[in-house]
C-alpha positions in Angstrom: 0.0 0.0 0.0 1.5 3.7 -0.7 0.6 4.8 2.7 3.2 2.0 4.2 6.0 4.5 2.5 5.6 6.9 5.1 6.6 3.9 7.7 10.3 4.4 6.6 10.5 7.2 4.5 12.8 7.7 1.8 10.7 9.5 -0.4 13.0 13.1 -0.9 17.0 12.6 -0.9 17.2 13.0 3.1 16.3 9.3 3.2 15.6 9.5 6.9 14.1 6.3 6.9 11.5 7.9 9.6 8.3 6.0 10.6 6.0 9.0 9.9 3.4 7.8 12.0 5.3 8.2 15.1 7.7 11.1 14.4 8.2 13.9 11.9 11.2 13.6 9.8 14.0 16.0 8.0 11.2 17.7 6.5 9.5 18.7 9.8 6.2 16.9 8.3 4.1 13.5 10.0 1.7 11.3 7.9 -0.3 13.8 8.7 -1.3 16.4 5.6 -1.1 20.0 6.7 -2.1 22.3 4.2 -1.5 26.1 4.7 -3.8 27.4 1.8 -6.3 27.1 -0.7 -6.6 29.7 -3.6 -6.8 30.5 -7.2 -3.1 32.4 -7.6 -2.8 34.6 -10.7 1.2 35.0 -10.4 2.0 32.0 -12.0 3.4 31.6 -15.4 0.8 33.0 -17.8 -0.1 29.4 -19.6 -0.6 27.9 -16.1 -3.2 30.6 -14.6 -5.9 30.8 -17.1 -9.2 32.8 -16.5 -9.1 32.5 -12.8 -6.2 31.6 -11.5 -3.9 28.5 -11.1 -5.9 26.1 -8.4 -2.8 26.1 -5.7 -2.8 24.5 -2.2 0.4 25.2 -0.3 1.8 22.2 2.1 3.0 23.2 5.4 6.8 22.0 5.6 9.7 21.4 3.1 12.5 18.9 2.5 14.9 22.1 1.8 16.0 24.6 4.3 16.6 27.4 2.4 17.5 30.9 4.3 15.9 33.2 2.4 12.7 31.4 1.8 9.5 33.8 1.4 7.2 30.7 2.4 8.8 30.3 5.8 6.0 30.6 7.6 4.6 27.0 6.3 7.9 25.6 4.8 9.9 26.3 8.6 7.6 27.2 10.8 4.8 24.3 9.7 2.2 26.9 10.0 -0.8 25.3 8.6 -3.6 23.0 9.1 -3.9 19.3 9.3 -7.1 17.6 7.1 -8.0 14.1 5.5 -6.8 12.3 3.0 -10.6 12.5 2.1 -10.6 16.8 2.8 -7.6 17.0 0.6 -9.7 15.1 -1.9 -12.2 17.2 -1.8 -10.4 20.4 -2.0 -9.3 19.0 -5.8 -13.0 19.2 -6.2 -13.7 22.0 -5.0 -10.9 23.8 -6.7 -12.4 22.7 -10.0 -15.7 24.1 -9.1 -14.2 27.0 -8.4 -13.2 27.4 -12.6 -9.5 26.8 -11.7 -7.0 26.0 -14.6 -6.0 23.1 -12.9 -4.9 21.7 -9.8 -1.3 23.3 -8.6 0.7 20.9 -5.4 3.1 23.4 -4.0 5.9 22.0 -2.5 4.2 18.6 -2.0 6.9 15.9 -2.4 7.1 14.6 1.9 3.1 14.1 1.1 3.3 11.9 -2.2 1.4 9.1 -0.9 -1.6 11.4 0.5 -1.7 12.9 -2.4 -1.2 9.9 -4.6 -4.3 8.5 -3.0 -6.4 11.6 -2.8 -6.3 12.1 -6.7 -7.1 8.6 -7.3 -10.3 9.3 -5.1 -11.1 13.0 -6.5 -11.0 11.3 -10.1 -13.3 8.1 -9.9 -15.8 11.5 -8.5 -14.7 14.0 -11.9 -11.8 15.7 -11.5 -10.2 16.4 -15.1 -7.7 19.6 -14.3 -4.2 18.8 -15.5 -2.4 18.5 -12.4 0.7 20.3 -11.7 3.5 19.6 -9.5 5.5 22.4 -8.1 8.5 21.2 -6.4 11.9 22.6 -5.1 13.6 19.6 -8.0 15.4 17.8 -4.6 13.3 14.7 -6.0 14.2 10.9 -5.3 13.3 8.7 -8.8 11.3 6.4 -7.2 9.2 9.4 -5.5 8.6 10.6 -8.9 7.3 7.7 -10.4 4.8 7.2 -8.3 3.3 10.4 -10.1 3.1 8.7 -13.4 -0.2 9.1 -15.0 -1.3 11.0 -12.0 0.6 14.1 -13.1 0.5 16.2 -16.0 2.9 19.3 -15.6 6.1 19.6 -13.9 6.7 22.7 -12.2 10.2 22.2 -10.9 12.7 25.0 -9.3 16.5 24.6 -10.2 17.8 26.9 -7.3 21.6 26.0 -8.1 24.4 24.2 -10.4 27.2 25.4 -7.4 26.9 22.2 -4.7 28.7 25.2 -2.6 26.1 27.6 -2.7 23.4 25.0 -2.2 24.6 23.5 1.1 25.5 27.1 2.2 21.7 28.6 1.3 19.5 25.2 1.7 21.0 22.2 3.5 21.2 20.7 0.1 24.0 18.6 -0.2 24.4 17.2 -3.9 21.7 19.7 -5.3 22.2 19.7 -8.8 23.2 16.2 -9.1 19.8 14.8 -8.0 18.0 17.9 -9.6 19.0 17.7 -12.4 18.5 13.9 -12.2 15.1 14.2 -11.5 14.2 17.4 -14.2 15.3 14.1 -16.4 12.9 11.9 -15.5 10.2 14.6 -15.3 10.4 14.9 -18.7 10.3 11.2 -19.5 7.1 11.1 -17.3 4.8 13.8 -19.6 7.2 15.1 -22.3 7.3 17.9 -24.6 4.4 20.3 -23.7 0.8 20.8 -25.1 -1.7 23.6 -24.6 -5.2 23.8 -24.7 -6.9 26.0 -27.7 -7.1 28.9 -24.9 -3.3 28.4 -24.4 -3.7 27.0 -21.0 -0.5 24.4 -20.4 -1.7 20.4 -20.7 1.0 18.6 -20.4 4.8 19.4 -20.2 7.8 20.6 -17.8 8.4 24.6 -17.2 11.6 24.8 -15.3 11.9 28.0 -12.9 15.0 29.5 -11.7 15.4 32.5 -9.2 18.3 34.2 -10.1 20.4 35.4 -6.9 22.2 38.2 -6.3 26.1 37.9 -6.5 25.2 34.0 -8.7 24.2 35.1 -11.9 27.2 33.2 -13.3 25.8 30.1 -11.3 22.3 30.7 -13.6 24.2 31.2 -16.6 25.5 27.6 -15.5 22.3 26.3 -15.1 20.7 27.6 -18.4 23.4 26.6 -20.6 22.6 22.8 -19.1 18.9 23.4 -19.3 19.3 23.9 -23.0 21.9 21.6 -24.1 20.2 18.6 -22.3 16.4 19.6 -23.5 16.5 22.8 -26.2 12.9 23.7 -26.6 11.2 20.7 -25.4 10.8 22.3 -22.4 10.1 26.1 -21.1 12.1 27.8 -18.7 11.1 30.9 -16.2 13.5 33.0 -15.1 12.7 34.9 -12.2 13.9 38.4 -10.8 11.7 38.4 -7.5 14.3 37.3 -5.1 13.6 39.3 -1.7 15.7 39.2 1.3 13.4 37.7 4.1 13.9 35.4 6.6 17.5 34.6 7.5 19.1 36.2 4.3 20.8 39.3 6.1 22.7 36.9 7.7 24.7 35.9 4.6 26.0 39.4 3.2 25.5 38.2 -0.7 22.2 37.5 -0.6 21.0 40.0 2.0 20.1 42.7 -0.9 17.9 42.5 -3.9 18.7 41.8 -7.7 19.9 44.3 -9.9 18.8 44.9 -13.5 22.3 44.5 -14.8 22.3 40.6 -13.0 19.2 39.9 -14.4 19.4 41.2 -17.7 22.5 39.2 -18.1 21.3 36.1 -17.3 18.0 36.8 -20.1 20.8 37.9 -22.7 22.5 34.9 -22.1 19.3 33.0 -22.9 18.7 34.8 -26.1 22.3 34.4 -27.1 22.9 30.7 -26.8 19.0 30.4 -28.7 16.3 29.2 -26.3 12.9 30.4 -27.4 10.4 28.6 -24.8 11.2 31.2 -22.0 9.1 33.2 -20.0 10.8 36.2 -18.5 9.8 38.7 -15.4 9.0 42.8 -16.1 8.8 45.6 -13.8 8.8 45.5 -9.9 8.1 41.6 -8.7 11.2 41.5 -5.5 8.2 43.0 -3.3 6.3 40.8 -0.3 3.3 42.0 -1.8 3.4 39.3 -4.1 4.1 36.8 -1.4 0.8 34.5 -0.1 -1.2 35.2 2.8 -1.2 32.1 4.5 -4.5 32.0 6.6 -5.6 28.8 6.2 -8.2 30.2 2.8 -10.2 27.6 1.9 -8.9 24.5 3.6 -11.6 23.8 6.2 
């Protein structure tokens, strides 16, 4: 049964080998879901969003630690609320109901099995969204097949090609090694991407990267891999809204926001070495504005 994985649980590349049902593990999370909110989000990449919005429901807790997280609230501090297997199932529902363009997991890989089981049940009772996975990419193989058939857009981060920087800034120890590992076989799970005839993303893998300050050479790193490995088969979103909250002051190199010239480098790049599929970030996004409320919207 799925559910048993949770009994020793190796499902992110911590490998704790935890029995869930008795203790939370790296990740801070139990076998029990706790979900932080529930709402139609409109700051997603255009071709996820749609009319109303992308249907997102944030998970409390994370398998990364990362210091300048804007979701620290949920990701370290496990703010959130704990619901069914059957609730979460319904929430699917609901979200469809609600004209959402499909159903968006954010950062949902230490509740796979849950989840796993909670679509089955949501689609023997209708649900047809795509359903889109967006993860931090620090993804074990077998954790990702699970999702086969289940999930129909990849929506991974790829914080970092430096193993350097990603211990230093999330606790990440092998980073792009098992990221990019896994961006692999999220491809060879749903492939090159579809659309919809309103444009709405089907099916397909849109790799995000937050470009740091003082690392644009890092991302320069990262998108020259990203296109040699997959040219256009897949999109890339390159994002300029890094803001310095939580424990970023403490590391003098991240504790200020981008600048144009870092960004704009990084896009040149992209245009230079040919990738078309890209989406790209304009005007003033690095504000806490654009960062969720999480008050527990629509879980209950």
């Amino acid at each position: 049964m799925i559910l048993d994985l949770l009994k020793n649980c190796s499902l992110c590349p911590r490998n704790c080998g935890i029995d869930r049902t008795k203790r939370a593990g790296f990740c801070g999370a139990s076998d029990k879901i706790r979900v932080a909110l529930v709402s139609l989000h409109r700051w997603e990449e255009p071709c996820l969003v749609g009319q109303n919005g992308a249907g997102t429901i944030f998970f409390s807790h994370c398998n990364l630690k990362c210091v300048y997280c804007q979701n620290f609230e949920i990701s370290s501090g496990g703010y959130g609320e704990e619901i069914s297997i059957e609730r979460l199932a319904e929430i699917f529902l609901e979200q469809q109901e609600r004209g959402a363009a499909n159903i968006e997991l954010v950062t949902p890989t230490h509740y796979v099995p849950q989840i796993c089981t909670a679509l089955d049940a949501a689609k023997t009772r209708g649900l047809s969204l795509p359903v889109v996975y967006n993860t931090s990419a620090y993804e074990n193989l077998s954790t990702l097949e699970l999702l086969r058939d289940r999930v129909d857009i990849f929506l991974p981060d790829l914080k970092y090609f430096s193993d350097e920087i990603a211990v230093t800034f999330s606790r990440a120890p092998n980073y792009f090694a098992v990221a990019s590992a896994a961006i692999r076989k999220m491809f060879e799970l749903v492939g090159a991407p579809s659309f919809s005839a309103n444009g709405n993303m089907t099916r397909g893998v849109i790799v995000r990267h937050l470009i740091l300050p003082n690392f644009r050479r890092d991302s320069i790193k990262i998108l020259d891999w990203l296109y040699e490995n997959f040219g256009d088969k897949i999109f890339i979103s390159l994002m300029n809204q890094y803001t310095p909250v939580f424990r970023a002051g403490e590391y003098k190199k991240i504790s200020r926001r981008l600048t144009t010239f870092e960004y704009d480098s990084v896009v040149n790049h992209a245009v230079e070495i040919g990738v078309e599929n890209c989406y790209i970030q304009i005007g003033r996004t690095a504000e806490e504005k654009f960062i969720p409320r999480f008050d527990g919207s629509g879980v209950r």
